[in-house]
N, CA and C of each residue as an Amber inpcrd file, in Angstrom:
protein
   438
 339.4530000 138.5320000  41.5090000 338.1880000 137.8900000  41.7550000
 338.0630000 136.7210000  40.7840000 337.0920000 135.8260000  41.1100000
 337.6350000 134.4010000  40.4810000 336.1070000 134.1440000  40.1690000
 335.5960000 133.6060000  39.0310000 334.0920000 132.7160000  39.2630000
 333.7810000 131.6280000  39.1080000 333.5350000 131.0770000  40.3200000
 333.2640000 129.4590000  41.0470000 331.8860000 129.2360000  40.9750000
 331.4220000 128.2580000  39.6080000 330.2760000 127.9430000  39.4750000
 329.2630000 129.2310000  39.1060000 330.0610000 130.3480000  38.1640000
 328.8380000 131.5230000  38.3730000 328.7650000 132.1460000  39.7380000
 329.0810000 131.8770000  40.6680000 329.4780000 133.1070000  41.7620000
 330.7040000 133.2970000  41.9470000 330.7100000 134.6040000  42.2080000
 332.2830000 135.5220000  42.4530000 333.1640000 135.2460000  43.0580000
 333.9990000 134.8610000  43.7350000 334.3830000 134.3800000  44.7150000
 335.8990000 135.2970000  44.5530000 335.9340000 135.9370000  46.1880000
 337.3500000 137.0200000  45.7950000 337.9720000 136.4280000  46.8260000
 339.7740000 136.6950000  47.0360000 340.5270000 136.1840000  48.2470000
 341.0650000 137.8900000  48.3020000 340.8640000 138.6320000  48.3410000
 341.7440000 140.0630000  48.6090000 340.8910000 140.4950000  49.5880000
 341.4550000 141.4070000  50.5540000 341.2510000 142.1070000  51.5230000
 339.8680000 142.7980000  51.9750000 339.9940000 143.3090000  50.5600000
 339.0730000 144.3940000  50.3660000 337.7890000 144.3670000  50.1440000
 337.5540000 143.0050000  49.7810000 335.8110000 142.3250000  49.5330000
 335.6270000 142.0020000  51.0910000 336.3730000 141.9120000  52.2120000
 335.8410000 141.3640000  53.4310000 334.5510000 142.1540000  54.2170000
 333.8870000 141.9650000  54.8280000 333.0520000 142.2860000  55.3230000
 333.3130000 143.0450000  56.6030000 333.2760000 143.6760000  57.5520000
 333.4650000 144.2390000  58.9490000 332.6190000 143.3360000  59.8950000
 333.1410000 142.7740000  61.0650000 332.0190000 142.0960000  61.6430000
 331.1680000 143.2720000  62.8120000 330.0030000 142.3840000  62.6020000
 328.9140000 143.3630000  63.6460000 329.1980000 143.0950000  65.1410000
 329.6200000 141.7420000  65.7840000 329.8100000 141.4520000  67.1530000
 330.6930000 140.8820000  67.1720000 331.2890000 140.8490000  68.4440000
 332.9900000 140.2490000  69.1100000 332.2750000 139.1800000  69.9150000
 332.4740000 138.1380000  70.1150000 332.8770000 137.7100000  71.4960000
 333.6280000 138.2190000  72.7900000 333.9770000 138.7980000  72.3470000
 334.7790000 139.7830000  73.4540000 333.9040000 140.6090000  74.4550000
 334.1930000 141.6100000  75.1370000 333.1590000 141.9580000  75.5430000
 332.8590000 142.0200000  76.7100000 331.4340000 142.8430000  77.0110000
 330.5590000 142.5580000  78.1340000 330.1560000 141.2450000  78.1750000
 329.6430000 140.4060000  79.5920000 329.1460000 139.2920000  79.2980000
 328.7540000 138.9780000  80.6880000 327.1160000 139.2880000  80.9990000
 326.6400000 139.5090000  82.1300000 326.7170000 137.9480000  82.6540000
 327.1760000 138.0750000  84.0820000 327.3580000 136.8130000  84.7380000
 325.9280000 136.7650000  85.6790000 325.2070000 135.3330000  84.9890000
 323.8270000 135.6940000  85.8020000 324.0300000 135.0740000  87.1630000
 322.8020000 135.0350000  87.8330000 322.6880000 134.6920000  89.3660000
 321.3290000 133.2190000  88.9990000 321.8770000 132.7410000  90.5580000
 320.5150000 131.7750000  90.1270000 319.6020000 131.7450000  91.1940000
 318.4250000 131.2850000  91.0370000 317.4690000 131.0040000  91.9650000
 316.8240000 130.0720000  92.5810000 316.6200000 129.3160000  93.8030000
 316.0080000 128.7250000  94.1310000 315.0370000 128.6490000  95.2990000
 313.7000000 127.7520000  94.7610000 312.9690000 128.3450000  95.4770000
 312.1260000 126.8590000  95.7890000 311.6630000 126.8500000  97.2310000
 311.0710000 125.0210000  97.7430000 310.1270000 125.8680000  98.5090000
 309.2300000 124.9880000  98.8730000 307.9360000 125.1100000  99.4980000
 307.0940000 124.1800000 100.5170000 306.3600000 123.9710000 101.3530000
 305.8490000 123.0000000 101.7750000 304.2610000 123.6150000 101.7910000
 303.0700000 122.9760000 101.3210000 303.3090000 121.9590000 100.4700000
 304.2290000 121.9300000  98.9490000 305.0070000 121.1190000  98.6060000
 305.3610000 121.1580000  97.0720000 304.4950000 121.4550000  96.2020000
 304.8410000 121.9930000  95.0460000 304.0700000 122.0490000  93.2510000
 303.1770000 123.2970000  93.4290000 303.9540000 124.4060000  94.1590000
 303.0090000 125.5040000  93.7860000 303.5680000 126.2800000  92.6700000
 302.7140000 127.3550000  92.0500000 303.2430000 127.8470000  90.9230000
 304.2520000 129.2740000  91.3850000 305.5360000 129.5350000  90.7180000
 305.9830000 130.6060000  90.9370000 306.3470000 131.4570000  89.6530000
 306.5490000 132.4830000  90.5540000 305.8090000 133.7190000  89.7660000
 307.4650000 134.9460000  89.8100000 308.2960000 134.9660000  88.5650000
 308.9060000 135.9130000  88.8700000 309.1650000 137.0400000  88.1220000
 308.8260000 138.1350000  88.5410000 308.7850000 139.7940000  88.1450000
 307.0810000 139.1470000  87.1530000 306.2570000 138.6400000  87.2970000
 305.2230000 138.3910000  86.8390000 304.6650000 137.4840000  86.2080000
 306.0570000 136.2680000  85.4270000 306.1670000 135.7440000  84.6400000
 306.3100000 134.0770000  85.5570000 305.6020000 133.4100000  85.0040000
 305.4770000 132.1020000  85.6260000 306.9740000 131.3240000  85.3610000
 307.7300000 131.0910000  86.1420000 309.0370000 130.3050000  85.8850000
 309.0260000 128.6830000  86.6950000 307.9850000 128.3080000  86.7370000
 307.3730000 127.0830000  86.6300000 307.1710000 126.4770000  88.6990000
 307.2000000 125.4580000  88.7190000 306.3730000 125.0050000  90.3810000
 307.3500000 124.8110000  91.1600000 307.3760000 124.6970000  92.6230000
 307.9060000 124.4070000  93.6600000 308.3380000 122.9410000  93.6420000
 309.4820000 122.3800000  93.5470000 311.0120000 123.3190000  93.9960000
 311.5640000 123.6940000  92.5580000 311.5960000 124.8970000  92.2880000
 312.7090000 125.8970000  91.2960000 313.9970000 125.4440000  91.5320000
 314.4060000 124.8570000  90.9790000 316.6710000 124.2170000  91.2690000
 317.4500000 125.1820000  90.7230000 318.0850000 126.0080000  90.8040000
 318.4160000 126.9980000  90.1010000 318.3430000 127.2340000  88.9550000
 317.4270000 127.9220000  88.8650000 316.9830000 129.0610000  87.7730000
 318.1330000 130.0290000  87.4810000 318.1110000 130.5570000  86.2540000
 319.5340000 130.9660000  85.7300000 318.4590000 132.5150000  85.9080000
 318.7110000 133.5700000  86.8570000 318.3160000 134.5950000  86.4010000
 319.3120000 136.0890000  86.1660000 318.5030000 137.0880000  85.9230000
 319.6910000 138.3390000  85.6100000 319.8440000 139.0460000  87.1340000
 320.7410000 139.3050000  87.2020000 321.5760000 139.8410000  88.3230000
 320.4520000 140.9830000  89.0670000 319.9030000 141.6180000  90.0160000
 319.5250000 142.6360000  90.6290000 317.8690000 142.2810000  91.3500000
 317.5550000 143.5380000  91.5230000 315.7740000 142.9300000  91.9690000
 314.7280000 142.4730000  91.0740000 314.2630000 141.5660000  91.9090000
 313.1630000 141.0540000  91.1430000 312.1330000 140.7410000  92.5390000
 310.6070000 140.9660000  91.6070000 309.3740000 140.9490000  92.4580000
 309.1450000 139.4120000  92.4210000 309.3200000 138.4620000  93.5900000
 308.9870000 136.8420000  93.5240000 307.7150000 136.6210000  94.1550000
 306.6790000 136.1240000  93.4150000 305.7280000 135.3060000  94.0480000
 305.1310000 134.1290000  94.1140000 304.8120000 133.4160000  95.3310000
 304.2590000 132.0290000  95.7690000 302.8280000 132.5400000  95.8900000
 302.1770000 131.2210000  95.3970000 300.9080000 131.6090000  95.9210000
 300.4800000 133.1530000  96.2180000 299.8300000 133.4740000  97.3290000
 299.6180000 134.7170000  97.9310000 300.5490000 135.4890000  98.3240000
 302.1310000 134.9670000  98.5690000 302.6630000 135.4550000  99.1460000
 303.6370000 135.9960000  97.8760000 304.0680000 137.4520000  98.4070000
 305.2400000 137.7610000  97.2120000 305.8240000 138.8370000  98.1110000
 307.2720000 138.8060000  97.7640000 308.7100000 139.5960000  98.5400000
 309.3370000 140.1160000  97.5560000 310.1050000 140.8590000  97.7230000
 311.4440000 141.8430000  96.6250000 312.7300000 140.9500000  97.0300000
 313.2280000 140.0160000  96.2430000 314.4700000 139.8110000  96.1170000
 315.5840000 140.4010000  95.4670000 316.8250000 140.1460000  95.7990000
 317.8520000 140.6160000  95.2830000 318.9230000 139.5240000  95.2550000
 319.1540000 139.1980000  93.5580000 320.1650000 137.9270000  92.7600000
 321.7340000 138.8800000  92.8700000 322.4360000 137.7840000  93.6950000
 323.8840000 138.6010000  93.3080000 324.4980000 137.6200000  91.9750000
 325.3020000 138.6000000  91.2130000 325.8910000 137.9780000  90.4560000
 326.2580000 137.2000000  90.4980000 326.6860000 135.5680000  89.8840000
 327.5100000 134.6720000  90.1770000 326.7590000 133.7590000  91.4220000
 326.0390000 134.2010000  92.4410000 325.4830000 133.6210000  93.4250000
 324.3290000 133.0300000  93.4370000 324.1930000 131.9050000  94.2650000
 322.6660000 131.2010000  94.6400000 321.9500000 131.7720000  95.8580000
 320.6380000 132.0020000  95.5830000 319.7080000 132.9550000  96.4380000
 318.7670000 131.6770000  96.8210000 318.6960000 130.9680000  97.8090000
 317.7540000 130.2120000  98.0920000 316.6360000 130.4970000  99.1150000
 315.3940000 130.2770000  98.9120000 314.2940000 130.6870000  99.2570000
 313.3450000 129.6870000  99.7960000 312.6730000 129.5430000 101.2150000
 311.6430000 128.4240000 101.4050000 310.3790000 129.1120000 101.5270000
 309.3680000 128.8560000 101.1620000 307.9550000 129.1480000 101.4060000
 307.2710000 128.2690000 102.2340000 306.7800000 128.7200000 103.3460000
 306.3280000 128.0280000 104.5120000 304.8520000 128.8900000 105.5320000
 304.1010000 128.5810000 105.1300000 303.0600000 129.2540000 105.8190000
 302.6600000 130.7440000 105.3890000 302.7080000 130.7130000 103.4030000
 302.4030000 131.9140000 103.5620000 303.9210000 133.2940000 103.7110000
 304.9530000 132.6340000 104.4400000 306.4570000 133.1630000 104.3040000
 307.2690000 133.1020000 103.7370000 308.1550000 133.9550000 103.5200000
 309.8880000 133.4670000 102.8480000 310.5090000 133.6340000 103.8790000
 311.6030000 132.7020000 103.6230000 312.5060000 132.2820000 104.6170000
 313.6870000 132.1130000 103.6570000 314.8640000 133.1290000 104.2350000
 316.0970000 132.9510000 103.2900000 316.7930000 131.8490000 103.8680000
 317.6210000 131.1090000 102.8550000 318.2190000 129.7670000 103.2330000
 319.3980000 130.4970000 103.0280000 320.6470000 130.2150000 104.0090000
 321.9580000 131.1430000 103.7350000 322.7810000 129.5460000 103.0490000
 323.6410000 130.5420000 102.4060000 324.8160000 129.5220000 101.3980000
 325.3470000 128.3260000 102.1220000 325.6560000 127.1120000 102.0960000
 326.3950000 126.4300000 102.5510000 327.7140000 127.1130000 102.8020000
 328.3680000 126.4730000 103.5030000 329.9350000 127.2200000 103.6530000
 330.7120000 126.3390000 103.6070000 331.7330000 126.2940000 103.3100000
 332.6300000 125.4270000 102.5980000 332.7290000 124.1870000 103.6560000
 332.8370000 122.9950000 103.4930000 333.4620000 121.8250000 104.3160000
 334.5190000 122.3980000 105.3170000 334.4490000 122.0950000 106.6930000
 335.3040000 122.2580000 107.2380000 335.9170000 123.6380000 108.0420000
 334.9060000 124.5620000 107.3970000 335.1900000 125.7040000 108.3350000
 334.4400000 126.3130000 108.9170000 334.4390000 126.9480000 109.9780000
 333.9830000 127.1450000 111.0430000 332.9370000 126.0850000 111.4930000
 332.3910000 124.6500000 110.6510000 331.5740000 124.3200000 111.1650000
 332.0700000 123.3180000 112.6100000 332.8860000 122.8310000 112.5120000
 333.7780000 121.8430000 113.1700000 335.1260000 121.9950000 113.9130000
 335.3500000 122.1810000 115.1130000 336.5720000 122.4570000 115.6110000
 337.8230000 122.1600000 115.1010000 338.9810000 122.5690000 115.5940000
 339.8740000 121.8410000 115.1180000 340.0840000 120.6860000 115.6700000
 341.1740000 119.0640000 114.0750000 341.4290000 118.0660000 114.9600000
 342.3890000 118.1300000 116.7330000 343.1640000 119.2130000 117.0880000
 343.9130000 119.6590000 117.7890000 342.7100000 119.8780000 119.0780000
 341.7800000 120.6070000 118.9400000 341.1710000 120.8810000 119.7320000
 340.0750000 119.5730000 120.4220000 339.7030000 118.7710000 119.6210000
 338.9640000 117.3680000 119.6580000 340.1300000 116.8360000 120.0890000
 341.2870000 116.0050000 120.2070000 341.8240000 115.6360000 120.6640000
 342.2000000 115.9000000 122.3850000 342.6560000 117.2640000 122.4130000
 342.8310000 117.6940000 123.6120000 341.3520000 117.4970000 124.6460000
 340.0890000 117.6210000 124.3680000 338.7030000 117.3990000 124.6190000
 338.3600000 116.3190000 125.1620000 338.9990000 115.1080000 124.3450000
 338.1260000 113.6300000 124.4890000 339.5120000 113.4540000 125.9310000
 340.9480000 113.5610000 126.0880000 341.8740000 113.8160000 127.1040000
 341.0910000 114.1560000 127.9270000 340.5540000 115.3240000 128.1060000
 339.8560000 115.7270000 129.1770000 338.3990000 115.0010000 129.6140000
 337.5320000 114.4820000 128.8290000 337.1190000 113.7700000 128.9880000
 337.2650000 112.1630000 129.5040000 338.1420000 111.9260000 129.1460000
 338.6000000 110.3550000 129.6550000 339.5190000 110.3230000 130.6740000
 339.2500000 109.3140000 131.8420000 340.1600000 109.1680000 133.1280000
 341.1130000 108.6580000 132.9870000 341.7490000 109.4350000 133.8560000
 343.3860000 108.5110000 133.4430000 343.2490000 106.8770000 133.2900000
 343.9890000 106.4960000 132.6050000 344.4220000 104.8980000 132.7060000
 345.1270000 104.5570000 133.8770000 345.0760000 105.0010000 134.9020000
 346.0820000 104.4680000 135.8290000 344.6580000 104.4480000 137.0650000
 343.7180000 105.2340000 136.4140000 342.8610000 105.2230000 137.9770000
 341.4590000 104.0420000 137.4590000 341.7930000 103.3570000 136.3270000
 340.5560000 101.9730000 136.3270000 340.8970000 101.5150000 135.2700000
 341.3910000 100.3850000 135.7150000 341.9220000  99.1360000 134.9520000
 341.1530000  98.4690000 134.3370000 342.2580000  98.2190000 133.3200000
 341.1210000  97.9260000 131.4170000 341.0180000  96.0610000 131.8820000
 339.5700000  95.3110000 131.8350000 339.7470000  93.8930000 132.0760000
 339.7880000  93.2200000 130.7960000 340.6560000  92.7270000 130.6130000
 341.0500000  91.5430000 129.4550000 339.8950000  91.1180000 128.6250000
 340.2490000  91.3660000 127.3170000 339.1720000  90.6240000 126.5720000
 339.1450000  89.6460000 126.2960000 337.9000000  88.5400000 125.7670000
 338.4140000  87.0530000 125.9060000 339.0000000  86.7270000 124.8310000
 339.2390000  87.3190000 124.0540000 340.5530000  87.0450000 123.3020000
 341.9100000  87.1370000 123.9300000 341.9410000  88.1230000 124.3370000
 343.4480000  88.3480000 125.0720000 343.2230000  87.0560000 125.9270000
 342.2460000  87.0050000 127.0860000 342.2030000  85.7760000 128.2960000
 342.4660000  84.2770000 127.3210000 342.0810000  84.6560000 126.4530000
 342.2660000  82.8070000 125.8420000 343.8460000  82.7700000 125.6470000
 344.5460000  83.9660000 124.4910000 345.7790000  83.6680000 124.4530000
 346.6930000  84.0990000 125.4090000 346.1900000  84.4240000 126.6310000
 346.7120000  84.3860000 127.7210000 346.8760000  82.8770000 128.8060000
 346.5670000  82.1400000 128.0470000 345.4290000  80.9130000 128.7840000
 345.3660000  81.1560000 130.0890000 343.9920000  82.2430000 130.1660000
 343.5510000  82.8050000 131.5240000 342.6370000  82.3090000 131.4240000
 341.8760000  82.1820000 130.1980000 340.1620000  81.9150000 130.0350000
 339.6350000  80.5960000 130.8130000 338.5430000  80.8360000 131.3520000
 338.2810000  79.0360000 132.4540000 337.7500000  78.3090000 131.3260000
 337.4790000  78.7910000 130.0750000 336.8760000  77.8290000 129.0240000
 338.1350000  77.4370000 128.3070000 339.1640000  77.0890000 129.0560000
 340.3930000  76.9890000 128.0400000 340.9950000  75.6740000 128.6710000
């Protein structure tokens, strides 16, 4: 043990301390919330506690049920972990808003299938003939303004 300025100061093992917490660990993954309204700027209310006005952008909350209320109106939700719970208030109702879903799937056919479609849609080229544009007619010198 060594003394630095009048305090002790040790480098051996045995003066160390034990720590009280890890980082390691449990480490609850919260859920979030959102919540819109028409009219806007009403106050909301969750498990009792005011978590401020209409529209809520996700709110970081803890995972499971919670009692939500608008105005007059209040429902039992349920936050999944990791997930966004979106909510509209409309006349007095909730109305669950479901997740976006990723770009591109299921919302839109395939390019394979659009292709084959607009085919079926369009007449052959052989049964109505495409008329010259006046570009083509000029460097065709077809055009009568030529």
């Amino acid at each position: 043990m060594l003394l630095f300025s009048g305090v002790p100061f040790s480098f051996g093992g045995d003066d160390l301390i034990a720590p009280t917490r890890s980082l390691e660990g449990h480490r609850e993954t919260l859920g979030r919330l959102t919540v819109v309204s028409e009219p806007p700027d009403l106050e909301v209310f969750l498990d009792g506690s005011q978590i401020g006005r209409t529209p809520v952008w996700l709110k970081q909350v803890k995972p499971g049920p919670h009692e939500l209320r608008v105005m007059r109106s209040e429902t039992d939700v349920f936050v999944e972990p990791g997930k966004t719970l979106t909510l509209s208030h409309f006349k007095d109702t909730f109305i669950v808003v479901p997740e976006e879903r990723e770009a591109g799937k299921e919302l839109a056919p395939a390019p394979e299938t659009l292709a084959e479609g607009r085919k079926r849609m369009m007449p052959p080229e052989e049964e109505k003939p495409r008329d010259p544009t006046p570009w083509e007619r000029f460097l065709n010198k077809t055009s009568p303004n030529f």
